[in-house]
C-alpha positions in Angstrom: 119.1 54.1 123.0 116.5 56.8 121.9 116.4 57.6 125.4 120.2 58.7 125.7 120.0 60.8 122.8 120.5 64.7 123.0 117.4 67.0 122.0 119.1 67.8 118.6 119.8 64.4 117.7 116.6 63.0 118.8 114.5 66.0 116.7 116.7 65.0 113.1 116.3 61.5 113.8 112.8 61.7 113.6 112.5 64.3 110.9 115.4 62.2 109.0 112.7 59.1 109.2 109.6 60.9 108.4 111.6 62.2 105.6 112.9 58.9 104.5 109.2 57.8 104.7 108.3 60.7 102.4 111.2 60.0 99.9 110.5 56.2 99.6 106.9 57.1 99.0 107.5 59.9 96.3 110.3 57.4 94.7 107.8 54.9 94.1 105.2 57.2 92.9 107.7 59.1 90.5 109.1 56.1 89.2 105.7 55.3 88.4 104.6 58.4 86.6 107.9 58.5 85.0 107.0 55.1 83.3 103.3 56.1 82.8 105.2 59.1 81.3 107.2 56.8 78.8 104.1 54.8 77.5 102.4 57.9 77.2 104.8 59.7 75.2 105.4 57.0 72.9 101.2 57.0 72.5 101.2 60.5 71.2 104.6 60.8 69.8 105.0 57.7 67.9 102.1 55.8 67.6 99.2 58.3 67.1 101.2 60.4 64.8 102.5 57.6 63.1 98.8 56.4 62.5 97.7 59.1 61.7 100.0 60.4 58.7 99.8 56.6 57.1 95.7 57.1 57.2 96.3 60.0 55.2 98.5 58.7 52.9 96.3 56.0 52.3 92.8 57.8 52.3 94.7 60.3 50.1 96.2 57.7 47.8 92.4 56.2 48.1 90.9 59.8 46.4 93.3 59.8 43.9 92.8 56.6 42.4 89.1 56.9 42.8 89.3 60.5 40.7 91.1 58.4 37.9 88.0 56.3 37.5 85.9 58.8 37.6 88.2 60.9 34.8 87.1 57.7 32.5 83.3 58.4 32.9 82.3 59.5 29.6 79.4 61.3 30.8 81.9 64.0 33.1 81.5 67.6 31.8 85.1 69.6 31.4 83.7 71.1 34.4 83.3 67.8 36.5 86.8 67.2 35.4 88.3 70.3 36.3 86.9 69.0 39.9 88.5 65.6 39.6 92.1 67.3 38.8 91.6 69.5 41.6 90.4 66.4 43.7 93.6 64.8 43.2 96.2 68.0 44.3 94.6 68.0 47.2 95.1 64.3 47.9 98.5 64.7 46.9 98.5 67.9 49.6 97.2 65.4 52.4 99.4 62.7 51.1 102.6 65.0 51.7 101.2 66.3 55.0 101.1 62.1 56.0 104.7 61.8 55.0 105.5 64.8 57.1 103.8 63.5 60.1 104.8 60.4 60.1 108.8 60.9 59.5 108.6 63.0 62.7 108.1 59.6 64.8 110.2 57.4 66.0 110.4 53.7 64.4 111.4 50.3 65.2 113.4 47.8 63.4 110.3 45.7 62.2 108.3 49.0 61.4 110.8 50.3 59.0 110.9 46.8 56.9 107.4 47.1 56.3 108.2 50.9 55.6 110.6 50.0 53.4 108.3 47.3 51.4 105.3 50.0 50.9 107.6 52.5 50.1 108.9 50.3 46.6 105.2 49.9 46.0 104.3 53.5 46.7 107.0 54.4 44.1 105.8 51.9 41.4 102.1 53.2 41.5 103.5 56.8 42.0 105.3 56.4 38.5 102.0 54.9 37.1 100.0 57.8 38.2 102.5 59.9 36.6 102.5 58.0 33.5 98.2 58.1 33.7 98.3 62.0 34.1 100.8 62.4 30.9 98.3 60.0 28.9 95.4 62.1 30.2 96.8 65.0 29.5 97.2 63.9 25.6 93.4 62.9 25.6 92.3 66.3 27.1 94.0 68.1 24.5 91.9 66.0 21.7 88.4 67.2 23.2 86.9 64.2 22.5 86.2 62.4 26.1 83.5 59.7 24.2 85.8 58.9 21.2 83.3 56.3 20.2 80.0 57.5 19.9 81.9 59.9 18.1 83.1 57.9 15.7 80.0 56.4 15.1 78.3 59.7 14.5 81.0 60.1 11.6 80.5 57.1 9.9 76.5 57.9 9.9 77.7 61.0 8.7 79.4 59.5 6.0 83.3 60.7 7.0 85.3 57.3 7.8 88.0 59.0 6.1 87.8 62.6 7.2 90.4 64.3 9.7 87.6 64.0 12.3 87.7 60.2 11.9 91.5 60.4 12.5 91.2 62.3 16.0 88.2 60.7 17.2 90.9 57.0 16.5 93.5 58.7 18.1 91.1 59.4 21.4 89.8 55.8 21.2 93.3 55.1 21.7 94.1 57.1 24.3 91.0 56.1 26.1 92.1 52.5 25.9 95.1 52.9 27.2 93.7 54.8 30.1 91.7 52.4 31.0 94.4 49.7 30.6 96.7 51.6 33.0 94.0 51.9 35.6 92.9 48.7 35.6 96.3 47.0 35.5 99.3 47.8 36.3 98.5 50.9 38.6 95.7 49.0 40.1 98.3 46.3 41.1 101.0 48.9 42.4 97.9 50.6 44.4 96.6 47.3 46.1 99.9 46.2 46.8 101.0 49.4 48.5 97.5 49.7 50.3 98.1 46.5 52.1 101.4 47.2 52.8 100.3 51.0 54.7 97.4 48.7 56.7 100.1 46.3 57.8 102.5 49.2 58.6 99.3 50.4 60.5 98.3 47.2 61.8 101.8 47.6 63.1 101.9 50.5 65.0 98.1 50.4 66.5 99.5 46.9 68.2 102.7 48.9 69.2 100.5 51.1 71.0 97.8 48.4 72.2 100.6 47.3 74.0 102.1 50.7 75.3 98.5 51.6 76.6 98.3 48.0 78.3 101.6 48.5 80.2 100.7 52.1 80.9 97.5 50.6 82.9 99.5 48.2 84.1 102.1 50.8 85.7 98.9 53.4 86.5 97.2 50.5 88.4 100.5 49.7 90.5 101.6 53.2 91.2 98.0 54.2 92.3 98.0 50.9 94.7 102.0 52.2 96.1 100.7 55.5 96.4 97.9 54.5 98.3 99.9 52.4 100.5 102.1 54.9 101.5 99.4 57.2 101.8 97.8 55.2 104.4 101.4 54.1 106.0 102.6 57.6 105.6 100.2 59.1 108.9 99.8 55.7 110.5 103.8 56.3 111.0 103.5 59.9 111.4 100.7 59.6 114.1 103.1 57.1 115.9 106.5 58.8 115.5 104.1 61.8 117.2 103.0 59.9 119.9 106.3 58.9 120.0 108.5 61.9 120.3 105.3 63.6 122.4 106.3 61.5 125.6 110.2 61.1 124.6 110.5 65.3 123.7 107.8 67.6 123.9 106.6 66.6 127.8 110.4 67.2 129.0 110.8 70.0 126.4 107.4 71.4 127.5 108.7 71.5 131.6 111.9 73.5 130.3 110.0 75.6 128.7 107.7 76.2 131.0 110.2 77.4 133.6 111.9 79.7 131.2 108.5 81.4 131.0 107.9 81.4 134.4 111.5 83.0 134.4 110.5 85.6 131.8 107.4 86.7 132.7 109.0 87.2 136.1 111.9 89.1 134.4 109.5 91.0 131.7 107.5 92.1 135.2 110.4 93.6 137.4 111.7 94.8 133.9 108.7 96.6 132.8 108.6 97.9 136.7 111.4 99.7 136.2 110.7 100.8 132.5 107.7 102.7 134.4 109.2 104.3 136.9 112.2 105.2 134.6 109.4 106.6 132.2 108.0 109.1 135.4 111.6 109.9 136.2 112.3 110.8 132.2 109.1 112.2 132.3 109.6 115.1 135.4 113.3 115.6 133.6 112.0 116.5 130.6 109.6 118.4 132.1 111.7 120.5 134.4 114.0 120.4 131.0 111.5 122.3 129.1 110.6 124.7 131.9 114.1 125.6 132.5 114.7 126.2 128.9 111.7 128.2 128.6 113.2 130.2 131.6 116.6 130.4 129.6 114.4 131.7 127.1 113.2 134.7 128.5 116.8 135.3 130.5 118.2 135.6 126.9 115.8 137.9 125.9 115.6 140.2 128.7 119.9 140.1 128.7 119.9 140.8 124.9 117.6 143.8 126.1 120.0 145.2 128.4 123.0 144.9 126.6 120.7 146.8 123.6 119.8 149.8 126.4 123.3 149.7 127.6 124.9 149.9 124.2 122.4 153.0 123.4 123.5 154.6 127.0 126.8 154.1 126.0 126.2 155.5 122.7 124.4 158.5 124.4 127.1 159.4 127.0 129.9 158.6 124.1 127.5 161.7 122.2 127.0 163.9 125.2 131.0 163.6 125.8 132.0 164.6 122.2 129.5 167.6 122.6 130.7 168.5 126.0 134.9 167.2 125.5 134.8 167.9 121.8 137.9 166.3 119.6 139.9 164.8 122.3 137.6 161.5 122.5 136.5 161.5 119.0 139.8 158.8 117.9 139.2 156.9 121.4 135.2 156.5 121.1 135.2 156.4 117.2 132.7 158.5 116.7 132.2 161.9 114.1 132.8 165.1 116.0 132.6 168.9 115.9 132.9 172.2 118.3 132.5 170.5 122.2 130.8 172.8 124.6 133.8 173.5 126.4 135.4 174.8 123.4 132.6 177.0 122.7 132.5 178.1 126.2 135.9 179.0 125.8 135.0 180.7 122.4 132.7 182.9 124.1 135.1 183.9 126.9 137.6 185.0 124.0 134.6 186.8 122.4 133.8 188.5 125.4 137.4 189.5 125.9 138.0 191.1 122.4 134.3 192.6 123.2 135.7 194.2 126.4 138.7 195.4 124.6 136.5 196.7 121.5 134.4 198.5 124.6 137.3 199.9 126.0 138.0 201.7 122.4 134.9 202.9 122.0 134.8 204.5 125.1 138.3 206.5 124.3 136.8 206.9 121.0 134.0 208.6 122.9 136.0 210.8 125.4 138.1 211.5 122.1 134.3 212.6 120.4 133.8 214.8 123.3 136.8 216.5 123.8 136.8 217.2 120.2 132.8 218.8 121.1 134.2 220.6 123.8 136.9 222.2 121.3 134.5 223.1 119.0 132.3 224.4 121.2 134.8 227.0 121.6 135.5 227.6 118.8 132.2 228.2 117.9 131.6 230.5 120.8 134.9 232.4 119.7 133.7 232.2 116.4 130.7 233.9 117.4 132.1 236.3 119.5 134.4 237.3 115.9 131.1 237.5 114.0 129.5 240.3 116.6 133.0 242.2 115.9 132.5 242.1 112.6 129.3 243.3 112.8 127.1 243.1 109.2 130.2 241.1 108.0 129.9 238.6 110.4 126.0 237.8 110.7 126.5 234.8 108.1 129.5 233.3 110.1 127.5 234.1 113.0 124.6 231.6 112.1 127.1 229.2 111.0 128.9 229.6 114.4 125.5 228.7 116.2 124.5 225.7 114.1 128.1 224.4 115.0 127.7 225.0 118.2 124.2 222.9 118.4 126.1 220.4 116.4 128.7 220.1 119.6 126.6 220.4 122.2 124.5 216.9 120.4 128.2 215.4 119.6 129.1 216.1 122.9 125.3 214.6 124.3 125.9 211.8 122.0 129.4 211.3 123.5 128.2 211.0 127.2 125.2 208.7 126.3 128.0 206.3 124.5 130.0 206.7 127.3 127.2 205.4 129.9 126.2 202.5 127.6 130.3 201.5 127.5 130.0 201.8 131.1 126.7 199.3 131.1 128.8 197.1 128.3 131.8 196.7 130.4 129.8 196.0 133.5 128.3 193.7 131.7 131.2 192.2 130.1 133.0 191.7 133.0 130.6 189.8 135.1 129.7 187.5 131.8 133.5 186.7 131.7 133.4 186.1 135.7 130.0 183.6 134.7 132.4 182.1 131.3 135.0 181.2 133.9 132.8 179.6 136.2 131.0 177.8 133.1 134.4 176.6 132.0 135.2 175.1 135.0 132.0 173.1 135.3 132.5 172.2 131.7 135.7 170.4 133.4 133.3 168.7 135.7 131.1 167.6 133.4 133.6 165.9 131.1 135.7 164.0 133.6 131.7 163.0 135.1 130.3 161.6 131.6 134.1 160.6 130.5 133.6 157.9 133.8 130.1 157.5 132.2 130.6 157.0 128.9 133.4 154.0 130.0 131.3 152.5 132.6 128.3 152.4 130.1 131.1 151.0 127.4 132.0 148.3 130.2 128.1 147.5 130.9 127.4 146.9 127.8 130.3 144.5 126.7 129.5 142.4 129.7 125.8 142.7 128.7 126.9 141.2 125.6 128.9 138.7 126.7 126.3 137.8 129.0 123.7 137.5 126.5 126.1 134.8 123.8 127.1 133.0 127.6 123.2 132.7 128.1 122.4 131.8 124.2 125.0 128.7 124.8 123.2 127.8 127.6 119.9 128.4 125.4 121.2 125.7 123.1 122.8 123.7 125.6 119.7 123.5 127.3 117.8 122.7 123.7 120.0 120.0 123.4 119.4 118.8 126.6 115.4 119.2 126.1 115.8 116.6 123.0 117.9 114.5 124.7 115.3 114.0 127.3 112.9 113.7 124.5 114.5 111.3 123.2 115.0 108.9 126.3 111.6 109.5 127.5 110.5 108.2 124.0 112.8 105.4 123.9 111.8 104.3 127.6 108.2 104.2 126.2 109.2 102.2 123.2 111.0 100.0 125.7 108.2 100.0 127.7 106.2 98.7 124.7 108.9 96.2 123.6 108.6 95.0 127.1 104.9 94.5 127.2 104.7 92.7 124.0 107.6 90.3 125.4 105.4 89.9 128.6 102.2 89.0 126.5 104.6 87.0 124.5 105.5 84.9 127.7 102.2 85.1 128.6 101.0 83.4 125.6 103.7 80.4 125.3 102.8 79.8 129.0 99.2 79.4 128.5 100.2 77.1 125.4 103.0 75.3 127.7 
């Protein structure tokens, strides 16, 4: 039947018996220790305790009565006394404490009978303590604590009839009556109620004679069950192991040992591939980082060129605005002034008004020397009137000459202006010939850097756009570097995982 079982059913078969094995055994030995348990508890909580408080209510109840007869000793000094009083509170301190103790145990039906007895005779020599105190305490006040040697000092004295007399009667009294309760009735009560507490202890140390003889009794046969199942306990174990060794582990131990054999196979081919996975994430990441790198310095040297082609631009957008002037400044967006054509035109204007102011200077000058000529005559005439006149005429004479000098330098001065017009106009005409020609190569030169300035313009926004297209492919590449990273790390972490699992296999085979 064991046979025929499944693996599942055989393994908690044999763990449910081992464990019932187990449970039986612990039963027995709790059972025992729970009855050990009992008889021990009712040794410290009931009998001891209960023992314990009577013994002090009895050795307290003992000290009390003895300091009563000692209170009747003649001989006592008020100091001796005062010791004796102070004797008996503290009995009656212990003799609380006892009651204390011994109302926190437990009692049985026969206990509290004889509880019940001592407890009437505890109360009848409790009130003839009381009454012994209150008679005692009348005789202290008197003084007198040997009321007759006292009185037979008076009568040798001579004073049967004096006061003194009287009180030393009245303590002889007292005295007797002392005595009389010590030795009568409160001795009775006492007696009675100290054979009463020994019975109620006689009581209770049999109670737990017999509790500590059936704890030995149950210590002895829970030691011998424990021992029995302590010795049946591996006998079975040892045979339930041999057992399930030939019925479980040898078949289990054949299964097992051809899943290893499959997983270290697997684990092999597996970590196989891992490796050469590893090389091939290896060279990627490799060939990943030297591309990027590459990217890198493609970036920079495009971000480079689109920087020199934006400051070409911005230098043939300049050299147009100086050379075209206004008419780009809107379209290019840049501050302007005068362009060189318009100054070139500027100076052709200039040198046109200059012509024209050359021209009238010149008429100015023929005008000068005609009007030299004229008064060159007129000076001549004039002279010619002053020799006629003779004396009269000497002073206009001189003044005649002196205008004539005058004309003749007007009239020199005239003919140098003239020549130097001559050289101006010359001059003036071939600049505006050169100012023509300038103008028109000024018209060359603008439609040249105008195709300049916009191919520049186009270079550099294509630099640009170049440059972000490269950046993406930067990042893209980046990306792709980390990616790479990232499998190349997890291959090796696989490659360890892998490793550990072939040990692993390794191991269980070489235990299989």
């Amino acid at each position: 039947m064991f046979q025929k079982m499944n693996l599942q059913t055989k393994l908690l078969g044999a763990f449910g018996l081992m464990g019932g094995i187990v449970l039986v055994v612990g039963a027995v030995g709790w059972n025992g220790s729970n009855r050990l348990s009992n008889h021990i508890d009712t040794l410290g909580n009931n009998t001891l305790p209960s023992v314990t408080g009577l013994w002090k209510i009895n050795e307290g109840q003992t000290q009390v009565q003895s300091s009563e007869r000692a209170l009747l000793n003649v001989s006592l000094t008020p100091e001796q006394r005062q010791e004796e009083l102070a004797r008996i509170k503290g009995a009656w301190k212990q003799i609380d404490e006892g009651f204390k103790q011994y109302g926190t145990a437990s009692q049985t039906e026969e206990e509290k009978k004889l509880y019940q007895e001592f407890l009437q005779a505890w109360d009848t020599w409790k009130q003839g303590h009381e009454q012994y105190l209150q008679t005692y305490e009348q005789f202290s006040q008197l003084g007198i604590y040997a009321p007759n040697a006292r009185r037979a000092d008076l009568i040798l004295q001579g004073k049967q009839n004096s006061p003194e007399m009287q009180a030393a009667k009245t303590a002889t009294a007292l005295y007797n009556k002392l005595s009389a309760q010590g030795s009568n009735e409160e001795l009775k009560a006492f007696n009675e109620a100290t054979e009463l507490v020994t019975q109620v202890i006689d009581y209770n140390q049999k109670f737990g004679a017999d509790a500590k003889h059936l704890a030995e009794k149950d210590a002895t046969q829970t030691n011998f069950l424990v021992l029995v199942g302590m010795i049946l306990g591996p006998l079975a174990a040892i045979a339930f192991g041999f057992l399930l060794t030939n019925t479980i582990a040898k078949p289990l131990g054949a299964k097992i040992a051809g899943i290893v054999n499959s997983i270290v196979s697997s684990s092999s081919e597996i970590a196989a591939t891992v490796e050469q996975q590893e090389r091939t994430a290896s060279h990627q990441a490799t060939s990943v980082s030297q591309t990027t790198t590459t990217m890198d310095e493609l970036g920079a040297s495009s971000r480079q060129s689109a920087e020199q082609a934006e400051a070409a631009a911005a230098g043939a957008t300049q050299v147009l605005t100086l050379v075209d002037g206004d008419r780009h400044i809107d379209r290019l967006g840049m501050d302007g002034g005068s362009s060189l054509k318009e100054k070139v035109g500027q100076i052709a204007e200039q040198i046109l008004r200059l012509s024209e102011q050359t021209h009238q200077i010149g008429s100015i000058s023929s005008l000068v020397s005609e009007l030299a000529n004229q008064t060159n005559m007129l000076a001549l005439n004039a002279a010619v009137e002053a020799v006629r006149a003779g004396e009269h005429g000497k002073g206009f004479s001189v003044v005649a000459s002196e205008i004539r000098k005058l004309a003749d330098q007007s009239k020199s001065s005239a003919e140098r202006i003239n020549a130097l017009v001559m050289d101006i106009q010359n001059a003036t005409n071939s600049t505006v010939m050169a100012t023509d020609e300038g103008r028109k190569t000024v018209d060359s030169v603008v439609g040249a850097v105008n195709s300049i300035a916009m191919n520049t313009q186009q270079i550099s926004l294509t630099a640009k756009q170049q440059a972000v297209a490269i950046q993406q492919v930067v990042e893209a590449m980046n990306n792709l570097n980390q990616g790479a990273s990232q499998t190349a790390s997890g291959i090796s972490q696989t490659k360890a995982g892998t490793q550990r699992l072939n040990d692993a296999a390794m191991a269980l085979k070489a235990v299989v």
